[in-house]
N, C-alpha and C positions, 0 to 999 in steps of 0.2 A: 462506501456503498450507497448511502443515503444522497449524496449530491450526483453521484452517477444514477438514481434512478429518478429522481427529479427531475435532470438532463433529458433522459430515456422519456418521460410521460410529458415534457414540457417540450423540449427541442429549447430551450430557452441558454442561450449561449455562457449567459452567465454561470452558471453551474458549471458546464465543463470545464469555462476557465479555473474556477473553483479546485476543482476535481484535481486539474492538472498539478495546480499551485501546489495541495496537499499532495499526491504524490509525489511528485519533485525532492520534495520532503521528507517522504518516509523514505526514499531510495536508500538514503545508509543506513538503514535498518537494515539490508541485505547482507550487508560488508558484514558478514560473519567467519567464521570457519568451515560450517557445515555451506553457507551459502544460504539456509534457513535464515529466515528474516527473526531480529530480535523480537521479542511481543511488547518491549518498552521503547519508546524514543524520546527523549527531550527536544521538542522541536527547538528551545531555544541553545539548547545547551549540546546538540548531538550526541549527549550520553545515551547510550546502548544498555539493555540489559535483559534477560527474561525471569518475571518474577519468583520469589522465593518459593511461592508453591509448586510451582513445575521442575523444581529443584537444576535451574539451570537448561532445562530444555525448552525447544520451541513448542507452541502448543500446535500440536495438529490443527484442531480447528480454524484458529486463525490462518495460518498457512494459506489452510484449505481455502479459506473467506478472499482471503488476501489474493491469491493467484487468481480467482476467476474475477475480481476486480482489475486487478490491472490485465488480464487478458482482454476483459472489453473496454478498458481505456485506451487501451494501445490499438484495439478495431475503432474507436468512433474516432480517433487522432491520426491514425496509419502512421503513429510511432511505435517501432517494436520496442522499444528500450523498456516500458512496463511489462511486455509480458516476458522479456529474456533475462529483470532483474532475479 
């Protein structure tokens, strides 16, 4: 969210690319069951998981955070694939 709104107040390209990069990335956090995005990713490791306190559920809020990020990465890219992950 923060390099997407940097993007937004700056126009400065670099951050989008940013943005993309890090998305790109979190994409297999969706590869769930529910289709809810995990709340953990090892970006280097692609390990999955949502923490112990949520006792195995996604957190709503992040979700929540999550989806209207990538709905307007995928409006300033006119790639749908963030906001149909």
């Amino acid at each position: 969210g923060g390099l997407l709104s940097a993007y937004d107040l700056s126009k400065d390209e670099s951050f989008l690319a940013l943005s993309i990069d890090l998305a790109d990335r979190l994409l297999p956090a969706f590869e769930s069951k529910t289709g809810l995005p995990y709340g953990t990713l090892g970006l280097r490791t692609g390990k999955r998981f949502n923490p112990t306190w949520t006792h195995g559920a996604s957190s709503i809020s992040e979700v929540g955070t999550v989806q209207l990020e990538f709905r307007y990465l995928s409006h300033v890219t006119k790639d749908p694939k963030y906001r149909l992950a």
